[in-house]
N, C-alpha and C positions, 0 to 999 in steps of 0.2 A: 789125822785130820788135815795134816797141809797138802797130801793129795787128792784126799776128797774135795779140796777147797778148788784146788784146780781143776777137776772133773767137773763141778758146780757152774766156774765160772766159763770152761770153754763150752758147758750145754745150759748155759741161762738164757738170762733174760737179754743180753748184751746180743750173741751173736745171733737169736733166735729174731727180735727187732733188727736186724742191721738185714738177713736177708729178707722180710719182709718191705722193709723201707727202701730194698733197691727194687722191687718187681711190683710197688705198688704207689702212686703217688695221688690221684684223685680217689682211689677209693683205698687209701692206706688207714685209715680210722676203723673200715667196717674190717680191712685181715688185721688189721695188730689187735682187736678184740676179739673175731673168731682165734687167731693162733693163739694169744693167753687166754683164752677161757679153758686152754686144756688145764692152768693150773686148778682152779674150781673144781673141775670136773674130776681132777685126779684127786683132790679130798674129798669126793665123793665117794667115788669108785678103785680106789687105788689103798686109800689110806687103810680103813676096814681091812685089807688084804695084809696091807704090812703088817696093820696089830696084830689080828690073828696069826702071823708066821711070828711076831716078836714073842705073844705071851705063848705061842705053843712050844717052840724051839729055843729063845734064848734070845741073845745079843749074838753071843759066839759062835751059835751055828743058824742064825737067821740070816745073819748078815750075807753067806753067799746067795744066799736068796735076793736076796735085795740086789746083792750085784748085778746078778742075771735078768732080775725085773726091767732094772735101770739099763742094761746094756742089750736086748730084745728090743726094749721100747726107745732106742735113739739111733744105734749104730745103723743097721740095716735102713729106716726109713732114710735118715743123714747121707748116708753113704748111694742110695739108687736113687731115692728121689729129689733131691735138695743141691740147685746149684746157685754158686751166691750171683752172680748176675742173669737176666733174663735174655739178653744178647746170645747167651750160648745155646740158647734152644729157639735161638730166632726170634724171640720174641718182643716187643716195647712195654716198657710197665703199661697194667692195667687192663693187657691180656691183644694190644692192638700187636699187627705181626711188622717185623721190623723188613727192613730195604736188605740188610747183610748182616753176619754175625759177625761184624766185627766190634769193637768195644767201643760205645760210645761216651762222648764230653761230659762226663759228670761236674755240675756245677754244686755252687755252697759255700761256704766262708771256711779260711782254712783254722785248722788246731790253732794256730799260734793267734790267731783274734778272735776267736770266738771265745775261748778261757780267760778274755780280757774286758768280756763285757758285762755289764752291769747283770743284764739276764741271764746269763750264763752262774754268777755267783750267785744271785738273787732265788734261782731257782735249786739250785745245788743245797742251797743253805737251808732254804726252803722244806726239800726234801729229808734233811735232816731228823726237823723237826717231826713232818707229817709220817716218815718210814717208821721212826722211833714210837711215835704213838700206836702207828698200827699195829706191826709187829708186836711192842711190850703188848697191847690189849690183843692179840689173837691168841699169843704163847701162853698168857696167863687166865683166858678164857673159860676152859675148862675145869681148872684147878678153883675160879672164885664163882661159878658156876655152881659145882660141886658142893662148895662150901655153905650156898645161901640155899640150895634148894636140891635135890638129890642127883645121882649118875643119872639117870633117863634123860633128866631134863638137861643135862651139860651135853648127853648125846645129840639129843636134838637140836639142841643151841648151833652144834658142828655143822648140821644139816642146813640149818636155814643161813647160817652165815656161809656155806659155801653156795647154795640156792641161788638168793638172793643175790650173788656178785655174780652171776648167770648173765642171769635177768638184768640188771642192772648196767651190766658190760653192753651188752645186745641192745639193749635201751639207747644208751647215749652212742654208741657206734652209728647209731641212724641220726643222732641229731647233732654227734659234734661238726659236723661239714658245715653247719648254720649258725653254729655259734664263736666268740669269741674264745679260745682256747685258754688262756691266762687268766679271762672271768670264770667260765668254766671249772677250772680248776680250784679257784680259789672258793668258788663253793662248795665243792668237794672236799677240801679240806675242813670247811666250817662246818660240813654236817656230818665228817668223822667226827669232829672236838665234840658237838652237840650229842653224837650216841654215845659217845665213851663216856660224855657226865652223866647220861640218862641210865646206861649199865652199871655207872659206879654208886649211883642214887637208890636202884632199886632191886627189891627184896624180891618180891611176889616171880612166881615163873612166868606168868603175862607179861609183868612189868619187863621182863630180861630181855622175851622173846624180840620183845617189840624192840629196845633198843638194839639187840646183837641183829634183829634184819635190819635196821637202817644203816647200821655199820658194815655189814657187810654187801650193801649198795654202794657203798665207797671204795672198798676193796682194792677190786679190780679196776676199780675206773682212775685210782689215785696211782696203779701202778702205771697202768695206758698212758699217761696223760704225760707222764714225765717222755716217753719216747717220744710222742707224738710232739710235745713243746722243741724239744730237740731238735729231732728234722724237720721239721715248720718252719725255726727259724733262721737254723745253717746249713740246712741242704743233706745229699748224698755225699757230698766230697771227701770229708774228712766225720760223717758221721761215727763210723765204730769208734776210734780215739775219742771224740767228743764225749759221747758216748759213755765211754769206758773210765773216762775223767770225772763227767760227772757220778759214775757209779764208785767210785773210788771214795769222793767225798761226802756223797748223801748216806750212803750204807755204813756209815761209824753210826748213823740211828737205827740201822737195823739190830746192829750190837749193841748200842749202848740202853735202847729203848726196852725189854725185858729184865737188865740189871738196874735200870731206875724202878722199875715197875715192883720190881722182887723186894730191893731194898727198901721201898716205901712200904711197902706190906708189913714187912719186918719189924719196918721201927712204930709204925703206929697199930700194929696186930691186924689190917682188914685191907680189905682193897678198892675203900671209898676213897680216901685219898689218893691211889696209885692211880685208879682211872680218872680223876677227875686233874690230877698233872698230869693223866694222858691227853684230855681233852683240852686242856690249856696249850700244850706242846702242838695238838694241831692247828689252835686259832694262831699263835706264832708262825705259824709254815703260813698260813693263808695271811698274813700281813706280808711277810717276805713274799710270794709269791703277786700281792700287789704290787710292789712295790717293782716287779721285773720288766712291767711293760711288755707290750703286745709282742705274739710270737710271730706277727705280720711280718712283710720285708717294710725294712725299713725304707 
């Protein structure tokens, strides 16, 4: 697991944002959701694949399978097509053509003040909260799916929450350019807390559908939104450290948010209460997240 961990983090979401955020800056909102919308897409079209190689072959002889999926689908694109600045193919972000290739003045607030400002904790903290809700409510989705209403219906719940964060990405990549990005987001987090109560409330399969597609209208856009607050509001410069600071701190929610979720199931047998401290956990992130102030220049 501690290599995996590392393979994870040098093909996440850290380096995957940091080349898009050097080769794009007026239309950096519409590629950082065209580039993660492949995560969507691959529980659409990806996942189905892995299950069926898991339940047909095992763990212990699936897994080079998995290797080889994982390593077809990064290495080669990574390696021919993918350079982290735009200057070496001549180019200016945004796709205008540059005067020379050589390396231009990247600007932006450095590591050492930007991990000192109020939005930088505000949002870190922030994220916490709001990672933790999503995550615990995605990992436990199917299992309390299941539970209220049958496997068809927890399969399809998969579908429409990976759908709808399609849809939803593509959506707001066209209108975040016009909006305030810190409002923004802060509604985004209130209308994850608002489906995780409405999932944790209800029975009927209607009742679920509907909340698991509002939630997973959030999805994707709560994960956007944190890259984009970043370089909004301290530049190119020292984005990947930034970056990778704040992924250091928000991501004990992505761990910790499934073992609250779990334990709360436990101790009260159901997972009314676990979603609805999911949905409280994101009204939290969207107070912090007010509380950050504009990702404007100061």
């Amino acid at each position: 697991y501690a290599v995996y961990a590392l393979g994870w983090s040098a093909s996440g979401v850290g380096p995957v944002t940091t080349v898009v955020t050097r080769w794009f800056e007026a239309k950096r909102a519409s590629a950082l959701a065209i580039a993660s919308t492949g995560l969507s897409v691959g529980g659409i079209v990806v996942t189905p694949l892995i299950k069926w190689i898991l339940d047909t072959r095992g763990i212990e002889a699936g897994s080079p399978w998995l290797a080889a999926i994982w390593f077809v689908g990064i290495v080669p694109i990574a390696t021919l097509l993918l350079l982290p600045f735009p200057h070496q193919f001549g180019w200016m972000p945004d796709g205008e053509r540059a005067a020379s290739t050589s390396a231009p003045v990247m600007t932006g607030t450095p590591l050492a003040v930007a991990i000192k400002t109020r939005f930088f904790l505000m949002v870190a903290i922030g994220y916490i909260f709001a990672f933790g809700a999503q995550v615990g409510g995605v990992q436990q989705l199917v299992k309390m799916v299941e539970e209220r209403t049958d496997r068809a219906t927890a399969t399809l719940g998969t579908v429409v929450l990976s759908l709808f964060s399609i849809i939803a990405r593509f959506t707001a990549s066209r209108l975040i350019a016009q909006l305030d990005m810190t409002r923004f987001t802060v509604m985004i987090a209130v209308t994850q807390g608002v489906s995780l109560a409405i999932i944790g409330m209800m029975d009927s399969s209607v009742g679920l559908l509907i909340g698991i597609a509002l939630f997973g209208a959030t999805i994707g856009n709560m994960l956007l939104m944190q890259s984009l607050l970043i370089a909004q509001k301290f530049g190119v410069l020292d984005y990947p450290r930034i970056a990778a600071r704040q992924g250091l701190i928000s991501f004990t929610g992505t761990a910790g948010g499934p073992l609250l979720l779990g334990a709360l199931h436990d101790f009260a047998g159901g997972y009314r209460s676990s979603y609805l401290a999911a949905g409280a956990c994101s009204l939290v992130g969207a107070l912090l997240f007010s509380l950050a102030g504009s990702a404007g220049d100061d």
